[in-house]
N, C-alpha and C positions, 0 to 999 in steps of 0.2 A: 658292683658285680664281682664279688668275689665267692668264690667256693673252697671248700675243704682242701681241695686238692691243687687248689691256686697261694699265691706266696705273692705280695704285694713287695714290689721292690723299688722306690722311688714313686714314680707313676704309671710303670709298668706293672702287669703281672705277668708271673713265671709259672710254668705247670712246678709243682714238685717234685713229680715222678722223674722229669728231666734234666734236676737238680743236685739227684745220687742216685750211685750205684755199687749198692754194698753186698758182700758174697754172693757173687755172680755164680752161677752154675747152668751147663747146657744138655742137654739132652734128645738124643735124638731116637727117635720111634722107628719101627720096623719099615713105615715108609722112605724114610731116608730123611726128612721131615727132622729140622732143628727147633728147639724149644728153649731157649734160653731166659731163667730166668733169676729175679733178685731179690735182693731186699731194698730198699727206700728210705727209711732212717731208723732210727735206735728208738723213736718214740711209737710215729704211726702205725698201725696195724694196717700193712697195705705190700703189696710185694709189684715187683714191675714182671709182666710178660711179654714174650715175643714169639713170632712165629717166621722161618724164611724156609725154602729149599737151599739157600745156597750163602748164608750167612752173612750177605752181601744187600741184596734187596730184601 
């Protein structure tokens, strides 16, 4: 059971989205609405996103 986006770590897997967080950057929209998002590693072609009101939840 592994996928692309899983990283096999002993007999665990890990997501790797959750593994790094490289130039972060956030943005927030005319809603008031934060958008934070990243890069993931220096190899994969994959960026991490988020979405909160309150940067918190």
């Amino acid at each position: 059971m592994s996928a692309p986006y899983t990283q096999r770590i002993g007999k665990r897997l890990r997501l790797k989205f959750l593994s790094r967080m490289r130039d972060p950057s956030i943005l927030r929209d005319p809603d008031g609405m934060f958008h934070p998002v990243w890069t993931v590693s220096w190899t994969d072609h994959a960026i991490g996103v988020a979405h909160s009101g309150d940067l918190i939840h």
